[in-house]
C-alpha positions in Angstrom: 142.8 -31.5 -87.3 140.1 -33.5 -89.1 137.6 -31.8 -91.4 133.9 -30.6 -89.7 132.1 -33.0 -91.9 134.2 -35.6 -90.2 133.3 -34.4 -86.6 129.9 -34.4 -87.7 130.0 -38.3 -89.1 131.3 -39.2 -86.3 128.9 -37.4 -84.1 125.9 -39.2 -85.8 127.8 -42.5 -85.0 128.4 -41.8 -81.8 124.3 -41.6 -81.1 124.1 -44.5 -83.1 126.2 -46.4 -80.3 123.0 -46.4 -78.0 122.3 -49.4 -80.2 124.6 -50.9 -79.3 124.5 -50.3 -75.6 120.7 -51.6 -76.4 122.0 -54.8 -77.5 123.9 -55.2 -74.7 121.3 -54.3 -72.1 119.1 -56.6 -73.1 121.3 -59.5 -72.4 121.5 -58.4 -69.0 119.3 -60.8 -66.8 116.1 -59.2 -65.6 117.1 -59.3 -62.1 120.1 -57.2 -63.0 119.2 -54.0 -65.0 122.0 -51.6 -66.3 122.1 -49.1 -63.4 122.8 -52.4 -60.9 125.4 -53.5 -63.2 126.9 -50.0 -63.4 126.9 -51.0 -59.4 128.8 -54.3 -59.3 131.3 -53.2 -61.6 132.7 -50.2 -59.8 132.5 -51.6 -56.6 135.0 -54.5 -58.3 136.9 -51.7 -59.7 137.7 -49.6 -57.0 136.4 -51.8 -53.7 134.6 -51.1 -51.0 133.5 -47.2 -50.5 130.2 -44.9 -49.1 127.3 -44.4 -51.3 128.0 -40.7 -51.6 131.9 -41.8 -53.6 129.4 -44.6 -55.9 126.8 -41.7 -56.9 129.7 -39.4 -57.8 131.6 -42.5 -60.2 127.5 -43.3 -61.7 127.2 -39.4 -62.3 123.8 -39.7 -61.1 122.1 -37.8 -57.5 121.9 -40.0 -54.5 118.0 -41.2 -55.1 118.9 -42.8 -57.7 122.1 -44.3 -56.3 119.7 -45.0 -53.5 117.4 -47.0 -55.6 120.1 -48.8 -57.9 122.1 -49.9 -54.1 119.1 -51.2 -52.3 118.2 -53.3 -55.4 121.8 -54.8 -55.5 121.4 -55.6 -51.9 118.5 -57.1 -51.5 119.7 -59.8 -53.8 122.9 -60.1 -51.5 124.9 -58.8 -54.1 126.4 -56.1 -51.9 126.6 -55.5 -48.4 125.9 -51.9 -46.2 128.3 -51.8 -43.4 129.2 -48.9 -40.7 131.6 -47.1 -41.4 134.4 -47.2 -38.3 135.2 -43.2 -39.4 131.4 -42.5 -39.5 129.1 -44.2 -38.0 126.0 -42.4 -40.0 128.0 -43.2 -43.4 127.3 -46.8 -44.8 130.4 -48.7 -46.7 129.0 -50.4 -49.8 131.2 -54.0 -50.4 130.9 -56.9 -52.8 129.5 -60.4 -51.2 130.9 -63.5 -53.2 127.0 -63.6 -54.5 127.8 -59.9 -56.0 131.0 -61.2 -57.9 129.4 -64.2 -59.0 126.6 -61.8 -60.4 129.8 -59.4 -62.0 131.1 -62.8 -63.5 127.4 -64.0 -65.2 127.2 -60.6 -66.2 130.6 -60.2 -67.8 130.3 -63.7 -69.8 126.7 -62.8 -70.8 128.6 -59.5 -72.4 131.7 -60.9 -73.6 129.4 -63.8 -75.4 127.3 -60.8 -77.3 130.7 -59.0 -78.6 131.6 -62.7 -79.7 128.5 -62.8 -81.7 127.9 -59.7 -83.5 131.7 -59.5 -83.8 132.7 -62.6 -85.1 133.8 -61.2 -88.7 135.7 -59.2 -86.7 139.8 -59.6 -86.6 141.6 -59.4 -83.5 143.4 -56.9 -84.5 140.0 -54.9 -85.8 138.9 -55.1 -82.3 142.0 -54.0 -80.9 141.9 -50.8 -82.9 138.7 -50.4 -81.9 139.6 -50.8 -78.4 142.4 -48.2 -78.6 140.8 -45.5 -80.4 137.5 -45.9 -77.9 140.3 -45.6 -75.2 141.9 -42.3 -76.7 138.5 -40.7 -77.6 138.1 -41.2 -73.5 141.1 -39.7 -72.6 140.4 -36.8 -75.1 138.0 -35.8 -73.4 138.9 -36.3 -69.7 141.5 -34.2 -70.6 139.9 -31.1 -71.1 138.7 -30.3 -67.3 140.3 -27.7 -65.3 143.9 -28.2 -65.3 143.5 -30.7 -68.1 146.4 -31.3 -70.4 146.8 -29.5 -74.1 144.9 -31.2 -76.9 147.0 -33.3 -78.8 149.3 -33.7 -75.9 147.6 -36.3 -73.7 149.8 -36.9 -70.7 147.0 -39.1 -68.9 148.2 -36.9 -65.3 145.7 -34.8 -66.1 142.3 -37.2 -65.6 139.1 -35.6 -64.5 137.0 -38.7 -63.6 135.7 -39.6 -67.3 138.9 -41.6 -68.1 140.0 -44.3 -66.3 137.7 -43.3 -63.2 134.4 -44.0 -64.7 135.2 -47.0 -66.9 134.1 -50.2 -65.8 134.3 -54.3 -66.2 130.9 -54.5 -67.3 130.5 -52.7 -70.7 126.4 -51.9 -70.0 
């Protein structure tokens, strides 16, 4: 187990990440804030589903899943449909407009992590991306039923592994 003062560096770097996210957010077009992003990506991730599954993968209350899906549709980035099972449920779908927005959007972010990363080595980046990856699954771990810490299985997901990440790193 790492020393405290190590937990609490890496606490103080982890708040420093908003920065980053900052960075990236602001290379978002203005058409497409953060929260429609968050949108796009998991509907590409996991496809078509209602609003109520999209709310619960955002982490946020239906209003403001609400708000965040009417935007991405009235840009024809999404579209509402019935759904067969329930007619009073609404399935949320990409439109080839809302992929091409996921593409722009992805390019826009890969080009930023480009830039700011260019001193970077592949294989510096690939560390990164594991260790990211592992602090994840560290902590998705540790809901009911989760696995014992320092024996990651990745059975034991609660919906902050795997489940919540997205294309889109905004």
């Amino acid at each position: 187990m790492a020393a405290r003062s190590s937990y609490e560096e890496l606490a103080r770097q982890l708040s420093a990440v908003g920065a980053v996210k900052r960075g990236l957010a602001r290379a978002l077009p203005p058409e497409c804030p953060a929260g429609s992003a968050a949108v796009l990506t998991l509907l590409d991730r996991h496809g078509e589903m209602r609003i109520s599954r999209l709310a619960e993968l955002l982490s946020v209350d239906m209003s403001v899943t609400s708000r965040h899906v009417a935007h991405v549709a009235d840009r024809g980035w999404i579209e509402r449909s019935a759904d067969p099972a329930d007619k009073r449920s609404r399935i949320l779908r990409l439109t080839p407009g809302g992929h091409a927005q996921l593409d722009e959007l992805t390019r826009r972010t890969t080009e930023v992590f480009a830039h700011n990363l260019q001193d970077w080595s592949d294989d510096d980046v690939g560390r990164l991306i594991a260790l990211l990856s592992r602090l994840r699954d560290s902590f998705a771990c540790r809901g009911s039923g989760g696995c014992v810490p320092g024996r990651h299985t990745g059975e034991c997901r609660t919906g902050l592994g795997d489940e919540a990440h997205a294309r889109t790193p905004v």
